[in-house]
Residue frames relative to the residue before (quaternion, step in Angstrom):
aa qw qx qy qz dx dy dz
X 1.0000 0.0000 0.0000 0.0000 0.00 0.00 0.00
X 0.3440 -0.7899 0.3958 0.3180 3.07 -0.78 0.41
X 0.5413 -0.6474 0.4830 0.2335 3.89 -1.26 0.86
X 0.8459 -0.1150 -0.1620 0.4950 3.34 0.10 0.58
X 0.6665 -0.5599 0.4184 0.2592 3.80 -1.25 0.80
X 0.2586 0.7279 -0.6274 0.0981 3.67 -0.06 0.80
X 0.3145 -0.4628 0.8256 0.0725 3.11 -2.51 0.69
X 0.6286 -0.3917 0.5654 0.3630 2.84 -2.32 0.38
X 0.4862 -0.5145 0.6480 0.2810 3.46 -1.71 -0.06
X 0.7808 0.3605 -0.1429 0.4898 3.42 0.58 -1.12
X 0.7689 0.4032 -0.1293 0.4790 3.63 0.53 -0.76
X 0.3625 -0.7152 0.5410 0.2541 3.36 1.02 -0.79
X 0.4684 0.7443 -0.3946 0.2663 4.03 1.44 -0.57
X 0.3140 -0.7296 0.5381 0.2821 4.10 -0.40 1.04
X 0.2380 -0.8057 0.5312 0.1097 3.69 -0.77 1.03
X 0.4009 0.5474 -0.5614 0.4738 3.92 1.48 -0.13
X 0.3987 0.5822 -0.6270 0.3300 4.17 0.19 0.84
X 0.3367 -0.6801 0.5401 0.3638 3.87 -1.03 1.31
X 0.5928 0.7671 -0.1239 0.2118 2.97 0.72 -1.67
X 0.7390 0.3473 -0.0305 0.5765 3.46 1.13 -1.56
X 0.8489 0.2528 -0.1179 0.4489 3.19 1.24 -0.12
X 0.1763 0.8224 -0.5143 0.1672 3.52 1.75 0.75
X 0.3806 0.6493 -0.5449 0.3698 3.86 0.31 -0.46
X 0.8773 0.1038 -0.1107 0.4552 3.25 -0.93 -1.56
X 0.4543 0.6067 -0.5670 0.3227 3.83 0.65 0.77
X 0.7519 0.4805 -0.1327 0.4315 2.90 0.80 -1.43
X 0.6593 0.3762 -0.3620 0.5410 3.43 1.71 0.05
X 0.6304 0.2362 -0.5774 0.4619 3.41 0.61 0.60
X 0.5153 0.5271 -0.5475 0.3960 3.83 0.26 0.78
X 0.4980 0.6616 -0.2577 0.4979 3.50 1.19 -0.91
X 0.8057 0.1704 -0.2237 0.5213 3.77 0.65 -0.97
X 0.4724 -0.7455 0.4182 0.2150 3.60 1.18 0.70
X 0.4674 0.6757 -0.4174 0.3882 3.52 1.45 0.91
X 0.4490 -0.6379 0.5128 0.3586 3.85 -0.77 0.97
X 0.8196 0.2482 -0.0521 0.5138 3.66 0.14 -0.69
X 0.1141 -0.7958 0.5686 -0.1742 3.60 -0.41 1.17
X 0.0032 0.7823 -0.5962 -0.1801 3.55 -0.77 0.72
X 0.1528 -0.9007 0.3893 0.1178 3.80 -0.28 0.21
X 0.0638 -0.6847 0.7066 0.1666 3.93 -0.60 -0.01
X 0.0401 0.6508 -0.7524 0.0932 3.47 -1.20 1.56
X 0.3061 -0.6179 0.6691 0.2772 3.60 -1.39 0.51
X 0.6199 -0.4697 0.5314 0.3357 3.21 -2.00 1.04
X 0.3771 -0.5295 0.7349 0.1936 3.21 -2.03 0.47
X 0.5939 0.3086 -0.4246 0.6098 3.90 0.01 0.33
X 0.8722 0.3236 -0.1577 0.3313 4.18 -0.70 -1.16
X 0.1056 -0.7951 0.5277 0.2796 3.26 1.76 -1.58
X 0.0982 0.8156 -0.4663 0.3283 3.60 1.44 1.22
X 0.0919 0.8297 -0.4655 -0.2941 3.33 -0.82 -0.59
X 0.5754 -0.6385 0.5043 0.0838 2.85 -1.46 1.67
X 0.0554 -0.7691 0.6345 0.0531 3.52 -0.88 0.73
X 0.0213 -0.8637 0.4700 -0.1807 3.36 -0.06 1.53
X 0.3412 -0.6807 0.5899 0.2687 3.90 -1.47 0.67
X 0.1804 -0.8352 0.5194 -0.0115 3.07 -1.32 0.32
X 0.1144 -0.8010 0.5867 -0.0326 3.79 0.72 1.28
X 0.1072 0.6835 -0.7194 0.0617 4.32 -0.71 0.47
X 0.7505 -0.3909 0.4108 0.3394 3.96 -1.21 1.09
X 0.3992 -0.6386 0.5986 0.2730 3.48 -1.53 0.30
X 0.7976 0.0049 -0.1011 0.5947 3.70 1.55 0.03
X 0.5153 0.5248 -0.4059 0.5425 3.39 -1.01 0.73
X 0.2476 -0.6276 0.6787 0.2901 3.73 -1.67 -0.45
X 0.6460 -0.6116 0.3672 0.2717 2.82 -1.45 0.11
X 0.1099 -0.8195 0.5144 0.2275 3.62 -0.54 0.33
X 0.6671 -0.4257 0.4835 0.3743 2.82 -1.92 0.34
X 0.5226 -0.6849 0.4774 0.1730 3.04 -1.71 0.88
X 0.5032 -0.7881 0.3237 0.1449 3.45 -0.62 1.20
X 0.1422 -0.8249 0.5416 0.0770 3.74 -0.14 1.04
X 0.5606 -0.6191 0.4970 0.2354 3.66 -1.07 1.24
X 0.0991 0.7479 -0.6557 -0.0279 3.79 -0.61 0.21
X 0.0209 -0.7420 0.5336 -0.4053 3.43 0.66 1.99
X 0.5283 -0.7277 0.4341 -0.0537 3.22 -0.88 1.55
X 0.6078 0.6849 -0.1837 0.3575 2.86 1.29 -1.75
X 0.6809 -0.4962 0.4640 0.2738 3.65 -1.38 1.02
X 0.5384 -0.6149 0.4797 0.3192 3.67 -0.42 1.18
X 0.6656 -0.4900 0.4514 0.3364 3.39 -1.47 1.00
X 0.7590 0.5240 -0.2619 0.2843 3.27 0.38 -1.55
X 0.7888 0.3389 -0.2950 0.4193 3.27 0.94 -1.17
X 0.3659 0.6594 -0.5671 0.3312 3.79 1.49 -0.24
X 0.3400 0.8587 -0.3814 0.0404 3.50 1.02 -1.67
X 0.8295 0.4038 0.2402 0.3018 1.65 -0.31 -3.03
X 0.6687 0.4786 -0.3632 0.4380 3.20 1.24 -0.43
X 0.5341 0.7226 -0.1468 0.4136 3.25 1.27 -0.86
X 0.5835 0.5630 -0.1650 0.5615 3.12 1.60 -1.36
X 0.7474 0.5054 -0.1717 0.3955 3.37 0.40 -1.39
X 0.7007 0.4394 -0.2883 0.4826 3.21 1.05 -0.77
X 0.7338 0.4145 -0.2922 0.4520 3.59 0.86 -0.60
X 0.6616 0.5142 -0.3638 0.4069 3.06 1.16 -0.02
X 0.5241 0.5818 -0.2511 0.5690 3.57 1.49 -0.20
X 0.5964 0.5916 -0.3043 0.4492 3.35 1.01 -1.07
X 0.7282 0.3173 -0.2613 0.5484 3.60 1.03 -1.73
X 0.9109 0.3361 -0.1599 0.1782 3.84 0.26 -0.82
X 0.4053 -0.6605 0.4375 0.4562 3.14 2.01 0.79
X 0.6847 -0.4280 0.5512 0.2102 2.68 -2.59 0.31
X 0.5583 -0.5244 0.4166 0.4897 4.03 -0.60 0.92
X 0.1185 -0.5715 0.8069 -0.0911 3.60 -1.86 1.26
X 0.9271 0.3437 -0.0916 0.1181 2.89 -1.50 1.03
X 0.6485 0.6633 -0.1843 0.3247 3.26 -0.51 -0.29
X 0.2255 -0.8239 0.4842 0.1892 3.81 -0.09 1.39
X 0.3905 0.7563 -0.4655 0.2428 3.83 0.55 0.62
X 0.2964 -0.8099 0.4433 0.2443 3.47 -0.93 1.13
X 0.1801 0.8596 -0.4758 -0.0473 3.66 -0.36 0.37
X 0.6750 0.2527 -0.1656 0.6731 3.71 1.72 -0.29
X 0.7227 -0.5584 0.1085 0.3927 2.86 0.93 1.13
X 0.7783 0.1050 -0.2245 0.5769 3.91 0.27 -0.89
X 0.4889 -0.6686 0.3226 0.4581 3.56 -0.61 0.87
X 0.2494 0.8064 -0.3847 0.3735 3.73 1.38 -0.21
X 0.7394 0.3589 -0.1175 0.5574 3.64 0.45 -1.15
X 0.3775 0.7966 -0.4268 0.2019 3.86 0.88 0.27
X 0.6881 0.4528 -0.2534 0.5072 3.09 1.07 -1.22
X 0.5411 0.6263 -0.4115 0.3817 3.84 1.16 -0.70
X 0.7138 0.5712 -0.2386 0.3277 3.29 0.90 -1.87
X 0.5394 0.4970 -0.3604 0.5763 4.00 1.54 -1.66
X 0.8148 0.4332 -0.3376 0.1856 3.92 0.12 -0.62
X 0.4049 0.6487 -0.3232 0.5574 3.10 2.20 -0.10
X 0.6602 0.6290 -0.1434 0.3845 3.33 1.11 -1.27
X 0.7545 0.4339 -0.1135 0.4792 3.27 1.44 -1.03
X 0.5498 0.5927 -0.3050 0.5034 2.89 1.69 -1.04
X 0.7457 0.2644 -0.2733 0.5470 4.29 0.46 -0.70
X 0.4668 0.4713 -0.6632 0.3466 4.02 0.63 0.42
X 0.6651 0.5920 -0.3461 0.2957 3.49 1.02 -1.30
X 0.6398 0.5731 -0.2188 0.4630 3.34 1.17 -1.48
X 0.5512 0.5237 -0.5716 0.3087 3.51 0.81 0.27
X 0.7669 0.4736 -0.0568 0.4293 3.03 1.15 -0.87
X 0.7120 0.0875 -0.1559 0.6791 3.39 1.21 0.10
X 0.7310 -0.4316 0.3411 0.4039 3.50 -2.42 -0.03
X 0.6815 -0.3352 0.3510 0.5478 3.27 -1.33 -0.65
X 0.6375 0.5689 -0.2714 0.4431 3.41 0.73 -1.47
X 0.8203 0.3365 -0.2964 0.3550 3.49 0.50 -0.61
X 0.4324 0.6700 -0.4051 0.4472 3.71 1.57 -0.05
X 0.5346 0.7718 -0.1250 0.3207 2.65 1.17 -1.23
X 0.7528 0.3429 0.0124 0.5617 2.81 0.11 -1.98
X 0.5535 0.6602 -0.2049 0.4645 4.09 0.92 -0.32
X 0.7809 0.1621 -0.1623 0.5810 3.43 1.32 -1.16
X 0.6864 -0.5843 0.3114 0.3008 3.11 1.02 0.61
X 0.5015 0.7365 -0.1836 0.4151 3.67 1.77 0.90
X 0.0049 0.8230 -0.5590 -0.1011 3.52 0.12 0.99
X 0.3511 0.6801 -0.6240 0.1575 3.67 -0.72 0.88
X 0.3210 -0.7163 0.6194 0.0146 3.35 -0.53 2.15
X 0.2914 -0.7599 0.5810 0.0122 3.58 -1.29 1.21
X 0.1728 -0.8937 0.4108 -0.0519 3.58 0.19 1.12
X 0.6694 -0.3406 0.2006 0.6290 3.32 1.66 -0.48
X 0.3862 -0.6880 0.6089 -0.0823 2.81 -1.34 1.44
X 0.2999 -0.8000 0.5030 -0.1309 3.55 -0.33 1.70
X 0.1334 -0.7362 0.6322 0.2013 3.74 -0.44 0.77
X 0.5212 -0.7167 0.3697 0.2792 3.16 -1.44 0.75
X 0.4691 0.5114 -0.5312 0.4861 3.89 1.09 0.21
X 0.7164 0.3910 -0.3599 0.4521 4.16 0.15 -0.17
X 0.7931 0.2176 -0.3693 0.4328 3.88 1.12 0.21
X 0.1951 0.8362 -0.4301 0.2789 3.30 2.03 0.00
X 0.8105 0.3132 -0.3402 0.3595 3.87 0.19 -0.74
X 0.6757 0.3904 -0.3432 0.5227 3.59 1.18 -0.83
X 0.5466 0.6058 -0.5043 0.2825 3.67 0.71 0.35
X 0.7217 0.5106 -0.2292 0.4072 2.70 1.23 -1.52
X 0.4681 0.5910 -0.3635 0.5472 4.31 1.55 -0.67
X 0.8987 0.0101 -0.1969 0.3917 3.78 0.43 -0.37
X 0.3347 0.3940 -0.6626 0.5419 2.90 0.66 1.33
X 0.7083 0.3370 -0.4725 0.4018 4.07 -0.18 -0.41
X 0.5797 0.4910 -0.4575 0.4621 3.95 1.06 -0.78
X 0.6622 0.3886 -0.4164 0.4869 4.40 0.46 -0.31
X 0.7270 0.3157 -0.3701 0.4846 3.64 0.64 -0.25
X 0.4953 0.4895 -0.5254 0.4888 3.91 1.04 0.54
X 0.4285 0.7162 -0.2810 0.4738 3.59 1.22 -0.62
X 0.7422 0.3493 -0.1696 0.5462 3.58 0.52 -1.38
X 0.5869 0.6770 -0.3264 0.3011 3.34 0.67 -0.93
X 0.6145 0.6302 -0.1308 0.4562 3.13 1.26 -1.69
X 0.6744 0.4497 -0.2223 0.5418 3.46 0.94 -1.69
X 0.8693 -0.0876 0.0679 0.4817 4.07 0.60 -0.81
X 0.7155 -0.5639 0.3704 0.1814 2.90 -1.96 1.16
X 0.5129 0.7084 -0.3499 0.3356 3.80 1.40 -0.34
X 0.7318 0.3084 -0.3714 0.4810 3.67 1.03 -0.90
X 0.0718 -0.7482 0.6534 0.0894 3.70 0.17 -0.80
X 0.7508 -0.5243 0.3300 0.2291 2.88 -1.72 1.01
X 0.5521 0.4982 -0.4508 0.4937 4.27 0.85 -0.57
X 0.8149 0.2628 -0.2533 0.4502 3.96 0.42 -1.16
X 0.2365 0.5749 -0.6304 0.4649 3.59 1.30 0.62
X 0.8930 0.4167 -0.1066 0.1321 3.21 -0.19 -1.38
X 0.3422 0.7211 -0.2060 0.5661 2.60 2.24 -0.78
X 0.8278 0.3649 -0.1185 0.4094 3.20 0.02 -1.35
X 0.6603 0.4623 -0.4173 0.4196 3.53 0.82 -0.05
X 0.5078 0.5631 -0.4072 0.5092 3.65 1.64 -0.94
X 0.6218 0.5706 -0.4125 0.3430 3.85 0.61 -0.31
X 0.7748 0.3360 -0.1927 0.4998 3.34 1.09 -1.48
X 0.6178 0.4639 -0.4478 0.4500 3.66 0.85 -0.29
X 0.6759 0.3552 -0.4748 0.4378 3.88 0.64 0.03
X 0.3247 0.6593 -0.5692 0.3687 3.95 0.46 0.61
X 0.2101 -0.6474 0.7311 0.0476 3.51 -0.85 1.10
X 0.8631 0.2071 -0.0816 0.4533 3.72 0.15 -0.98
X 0.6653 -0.4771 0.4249 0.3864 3.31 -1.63 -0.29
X 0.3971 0.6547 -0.4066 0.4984 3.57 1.76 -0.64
X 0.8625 0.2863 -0.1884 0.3724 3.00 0.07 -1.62
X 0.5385 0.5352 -0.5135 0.4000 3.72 0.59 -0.32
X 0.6188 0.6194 -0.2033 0.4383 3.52 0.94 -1.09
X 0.6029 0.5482 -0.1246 0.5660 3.54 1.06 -1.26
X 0.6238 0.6211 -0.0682 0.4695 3.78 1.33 -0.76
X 0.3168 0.8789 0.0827 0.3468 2.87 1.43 -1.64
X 0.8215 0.3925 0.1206 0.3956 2.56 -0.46 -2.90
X 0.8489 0.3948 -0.0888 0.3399 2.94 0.26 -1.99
X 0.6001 0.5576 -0.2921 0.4936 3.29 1.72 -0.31
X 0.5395 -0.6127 0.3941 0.4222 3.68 1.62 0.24
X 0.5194 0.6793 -0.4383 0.2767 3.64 0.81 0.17
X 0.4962 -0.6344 0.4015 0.4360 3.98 -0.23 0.67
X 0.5980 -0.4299 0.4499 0.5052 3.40 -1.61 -0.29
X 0.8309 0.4346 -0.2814 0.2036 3.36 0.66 -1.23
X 0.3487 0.6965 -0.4061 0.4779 3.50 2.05 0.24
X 0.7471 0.3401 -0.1918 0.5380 3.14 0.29 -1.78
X 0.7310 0.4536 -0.4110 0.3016 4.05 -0.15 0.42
X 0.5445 0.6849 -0.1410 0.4632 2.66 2.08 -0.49
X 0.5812 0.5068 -0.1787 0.6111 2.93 1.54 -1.19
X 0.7857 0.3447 -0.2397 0.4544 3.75 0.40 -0.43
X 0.6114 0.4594 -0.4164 0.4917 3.03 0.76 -0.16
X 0.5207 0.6176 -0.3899 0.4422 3.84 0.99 -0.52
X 0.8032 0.4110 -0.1814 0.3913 3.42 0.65 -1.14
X 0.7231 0.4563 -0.1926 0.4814 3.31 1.16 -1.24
X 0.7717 0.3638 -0.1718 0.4926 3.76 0.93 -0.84
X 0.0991 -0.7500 0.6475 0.0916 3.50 -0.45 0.76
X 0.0995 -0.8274 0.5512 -0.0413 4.08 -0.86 0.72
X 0.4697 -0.6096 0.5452 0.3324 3.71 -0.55 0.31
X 0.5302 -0.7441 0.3778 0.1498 3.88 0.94 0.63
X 0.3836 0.6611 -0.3747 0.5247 3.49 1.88 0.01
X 0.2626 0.7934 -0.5487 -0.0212 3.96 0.53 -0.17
X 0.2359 -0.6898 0.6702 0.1389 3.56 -1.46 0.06
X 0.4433 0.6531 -0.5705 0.2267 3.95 -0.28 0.14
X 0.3274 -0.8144 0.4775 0.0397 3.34 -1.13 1.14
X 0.5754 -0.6494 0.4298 0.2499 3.24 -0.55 1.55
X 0.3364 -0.7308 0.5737 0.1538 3.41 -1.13 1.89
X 0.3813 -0.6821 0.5077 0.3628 3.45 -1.43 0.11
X 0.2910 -0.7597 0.5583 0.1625 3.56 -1.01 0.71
X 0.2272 -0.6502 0.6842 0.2399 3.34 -1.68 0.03
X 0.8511 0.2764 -0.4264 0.1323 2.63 -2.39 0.26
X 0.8063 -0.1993 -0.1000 0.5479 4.12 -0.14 -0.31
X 0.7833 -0.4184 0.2413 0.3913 3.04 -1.22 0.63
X 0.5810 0.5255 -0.3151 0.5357 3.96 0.79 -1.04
X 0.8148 0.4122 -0.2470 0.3243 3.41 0.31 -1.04
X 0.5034 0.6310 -0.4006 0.4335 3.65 1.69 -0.33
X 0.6184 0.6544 -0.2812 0.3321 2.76 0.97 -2.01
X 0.8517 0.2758 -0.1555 0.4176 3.59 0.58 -1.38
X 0.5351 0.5386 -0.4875 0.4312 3.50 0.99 0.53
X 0.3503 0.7783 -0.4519 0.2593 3.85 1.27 0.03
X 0.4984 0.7063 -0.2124 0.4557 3.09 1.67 -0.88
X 0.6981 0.5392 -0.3904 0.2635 3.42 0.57 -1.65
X 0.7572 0.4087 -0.4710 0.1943 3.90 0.18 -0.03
X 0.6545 0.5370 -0.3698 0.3829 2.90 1.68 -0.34
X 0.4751 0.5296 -0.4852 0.5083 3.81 1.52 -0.02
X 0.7598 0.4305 -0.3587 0.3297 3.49 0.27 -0.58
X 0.4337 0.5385 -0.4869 0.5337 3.65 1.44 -0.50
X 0.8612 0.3155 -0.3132 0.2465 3.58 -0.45 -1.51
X 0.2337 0.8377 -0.3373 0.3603 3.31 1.46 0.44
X 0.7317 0.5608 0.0591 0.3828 2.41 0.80 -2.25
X 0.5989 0.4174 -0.1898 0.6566 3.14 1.30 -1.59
X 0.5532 0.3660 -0.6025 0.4439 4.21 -0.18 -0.38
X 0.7610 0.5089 -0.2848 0.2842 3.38 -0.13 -1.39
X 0.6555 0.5580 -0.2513 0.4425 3.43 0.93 -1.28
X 0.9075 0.1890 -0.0647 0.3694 3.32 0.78 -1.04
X 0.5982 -0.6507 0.1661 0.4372 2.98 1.42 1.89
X 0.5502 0.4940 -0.5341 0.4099 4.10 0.53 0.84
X 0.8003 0.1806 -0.1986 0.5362 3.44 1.05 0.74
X 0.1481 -0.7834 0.6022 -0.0426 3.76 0.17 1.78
X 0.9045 0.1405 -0.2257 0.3334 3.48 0.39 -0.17
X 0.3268 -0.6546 0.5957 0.3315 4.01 0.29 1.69
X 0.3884 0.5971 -0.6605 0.2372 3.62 -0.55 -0.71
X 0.8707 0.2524 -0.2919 0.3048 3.22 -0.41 -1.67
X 0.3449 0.6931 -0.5551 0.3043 3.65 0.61 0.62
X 0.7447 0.4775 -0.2216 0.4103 3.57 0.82 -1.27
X 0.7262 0.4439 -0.3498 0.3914 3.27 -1.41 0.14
X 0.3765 0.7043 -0.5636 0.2109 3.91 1.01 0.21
X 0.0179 -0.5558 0.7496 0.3589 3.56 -1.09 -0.76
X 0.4951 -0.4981 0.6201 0.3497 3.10 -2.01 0.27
């Protein structure tokens, strides 16, 4: 075996190789010495390596054994590991009067979007998932030109609905408002629409997610905690699951541009 770990200098080539380097074994077995200095020249550079060599007082030497383990790379077992114990000790983000999707309301959504793609650098979907502590089975994944027309009919048939109940929309911003949603090419824009029509984040994600995500209706997602009056807690309970399906629009190419998340009011 050899007595201390050497590389080339020049080449960078690992020499602890039996195989690549049986020669000057078999010559320090040959001179039947325990301890063996040697000078061998790289195979890649043709450098030479000035190396020790320590080989049993009986027996030969064998070849060094290589694992042929199946098992999920160390690295990525890690990270998963990591993630989970770290979630485990520091809970899902709470809190926090900071504006970043516009009303500060939508904070806890935005840190959980945020958390949701640190994790995903490092692991799948399923496993982020499973990490923050989230059952939501994906059944199919809808582009938004193939539900774009029946979205846009019932979303105008609930706002004929309102109409009926009150004098505020009326028939010009009926119309108005459809020339908005019927010129949306994307989910950005339909979202982006949405906005400008005064609709919240957690309406207008709601609504897309309905159409675009189909699920197996078994969900898990754990009610965030909110601050400040009572009305306003109540309706931030929502914020992880707007900020997950965020995540998922974006993640799974039905949203290219996060942008249109920001700027909501509530």
């Amino acid at each position: 075996m050899l007595k201390n770990y050497k590389t080339c200098v020049s080449c960078g080539y690992n020499i602890q190789n039996y195989k690549d380097n049986k020669d000057f074994f078999e010559e320090a077995i040959s001179r039947n010495r325990r301890n063996i200095d040697l000078q061998i020249q790289c195979p890649i550079c043709q450098s030479d390596i000035n190396i020790s060599i320590c080989r049993p007082l009986f027996g030969t030497i064998e070849r060094p054994k290589t694992s042929q383990s199946k098992e999920i790379p160390v690295r990525r077992r890690s990270k998963f590991e990591y993630w989970k114990e770290k979630i485990q000790k520091d809970g899902l983000p709470s809190g926090g009067n900071i504006n970043k999707w516009g009303s500060c309301q939508y904070h806890t959504a935005k840190m959980l979007y945020d958390l949701y793609f640190k994790v995903r650098k490092d692991l799948s979907k399923k496993e982020t998932l499973e990490v923050l502590g989230i059952r939501y089975n994906i059944l199919k994944i809808n582009q938004f030109k193939d539900i774009k027309t029946s979205l846009i009919h019932d979303h105008i048939d609930q706002l004929r609905i309102l109409n009926k109940q009150s004098d505020y929309i009326g028939l010009e911003y009926e119309a108005n408002y459809i020339k908005k949603l019927a010129s949306a090419e994307t989910a950005d824009e339909w979202i982006s629409a949405l906005r400008k029509s005064s609709k919240d984040l957690w309406t207008a994600v709601n609504i897309v997610e309905e159409y675009l995500v189909e699920t197996d209706n078994n969900e898990h997602i754990p009610e965030a905690v909110g601050f400040g009056p009572v009305w306003n807690r109540v309706v931030q309970k929502q914020n992880y699951t707007t900020g997950l399906v965020c995540a998922l629009l974006v993640d799974y190419g039905l949203v290219n541009d996060p942008a249109c998340f920001a700027d909501f009011d509530t």
